[in-house]
C-alpha positions in Angstrom: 0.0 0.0 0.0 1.4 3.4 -0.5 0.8 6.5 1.2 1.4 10.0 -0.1 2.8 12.6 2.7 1.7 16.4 1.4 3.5 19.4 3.4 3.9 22.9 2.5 0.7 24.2 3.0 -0.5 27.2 4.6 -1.6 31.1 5.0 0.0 33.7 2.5 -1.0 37.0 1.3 -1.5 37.5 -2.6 1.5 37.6 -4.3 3.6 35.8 -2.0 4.7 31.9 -2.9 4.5 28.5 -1.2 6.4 25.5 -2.0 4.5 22.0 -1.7 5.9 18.5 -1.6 4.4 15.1 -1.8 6.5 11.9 -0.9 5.4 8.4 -1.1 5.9 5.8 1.7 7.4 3.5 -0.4 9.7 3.9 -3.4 7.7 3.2 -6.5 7.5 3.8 -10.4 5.1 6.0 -11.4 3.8 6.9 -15.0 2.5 9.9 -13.9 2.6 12.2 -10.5 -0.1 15.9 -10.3 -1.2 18.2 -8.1 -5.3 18.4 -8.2 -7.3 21.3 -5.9 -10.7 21.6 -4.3 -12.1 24.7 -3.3 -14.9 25.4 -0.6 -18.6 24.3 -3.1 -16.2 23.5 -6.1 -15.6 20.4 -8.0 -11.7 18.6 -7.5 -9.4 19.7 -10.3 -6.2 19.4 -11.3 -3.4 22.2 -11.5 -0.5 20.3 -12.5 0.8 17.1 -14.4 3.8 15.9 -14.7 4.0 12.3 -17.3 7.2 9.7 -16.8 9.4 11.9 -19.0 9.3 15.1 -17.9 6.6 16.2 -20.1 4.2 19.3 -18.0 0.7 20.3 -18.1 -0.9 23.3 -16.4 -4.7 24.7 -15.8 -5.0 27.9 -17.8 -5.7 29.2 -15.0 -2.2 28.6 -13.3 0.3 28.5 -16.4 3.6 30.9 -15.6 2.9 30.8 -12.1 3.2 27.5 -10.9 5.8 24.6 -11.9 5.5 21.2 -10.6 8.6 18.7 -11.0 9.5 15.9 -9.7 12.2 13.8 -7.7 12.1 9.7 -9.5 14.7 8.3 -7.2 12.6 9.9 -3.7 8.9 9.4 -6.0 8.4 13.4 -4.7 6.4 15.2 -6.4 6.7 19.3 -6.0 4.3 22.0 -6.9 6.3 25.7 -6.4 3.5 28.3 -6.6 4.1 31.8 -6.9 2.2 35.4 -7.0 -0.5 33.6 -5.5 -3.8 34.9 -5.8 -7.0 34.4 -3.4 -8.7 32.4 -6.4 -5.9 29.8 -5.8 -7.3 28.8 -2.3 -8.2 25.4 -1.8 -7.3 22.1 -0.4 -4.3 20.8 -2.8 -4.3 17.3 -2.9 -1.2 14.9 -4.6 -2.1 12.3 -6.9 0.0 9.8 -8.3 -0.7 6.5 -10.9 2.1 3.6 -10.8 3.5 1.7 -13.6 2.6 -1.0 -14.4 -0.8 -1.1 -13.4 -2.1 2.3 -13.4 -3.3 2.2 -10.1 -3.9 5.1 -8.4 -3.0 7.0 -5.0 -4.1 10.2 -3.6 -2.8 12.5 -0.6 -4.6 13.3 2.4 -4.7 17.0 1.2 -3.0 20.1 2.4 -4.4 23.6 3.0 -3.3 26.7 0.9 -5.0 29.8 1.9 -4.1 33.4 0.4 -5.8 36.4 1.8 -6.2 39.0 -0.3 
């Protein structure tokens, strides 16, 4: 069974950054590794992607603000966010799907707050 660990959450005005990081309990391969939010009455979705070979996606909504990347050899995942905006509140949750089979796990979530 793995288990992702988020951190880096928190309060922040607008405009300031936060850096968050996602590590799995156990070492494993992983096709693909993203960052998803939820905000208060909204629908889960995702911010970030990052695919086996480096290859990015962003929401339109965060694209030249955030960067995700990723660590192989610790299966970390990290999502730097920066002039962060009140719209970007929400519970940030990691999601990762291994290789071979595609299954998939999710964090317990972390909470990023920006007051405007």
């Amino acid at each position: 069974q793995v288990q992702l660990v988020e951190s880096g959450g928190g309060l922040v005005q607008a405009g300031g950054s936060l850096r968050l990081s996602c590590v799995a309990s156990v070492r494993v391969i992983t096709r693909t590794m993203g960052w998803y939010r939820q905000a208060d009455g909204k629908q889960r979705e995702l911010v970030a992607h990052i695919d086996a070979g480096g290859s990015t996606n962003y929401a339109d909504s965060v694209k030249g603000r955030f960067t995700i990347s990723r660590e192989n050899a610790k299966t970390t995942v990290y999502l730097q966010m920066n002039s962060l905006k009140a719209e970007d509140t929400a519970v940030y949750y990691c999601n990762i799907e291994i290789w071979p089979s595609g299954k998939a796990y999710w964090g317990q979530g972390t909470q990023v707050t920006v007051s405007s």
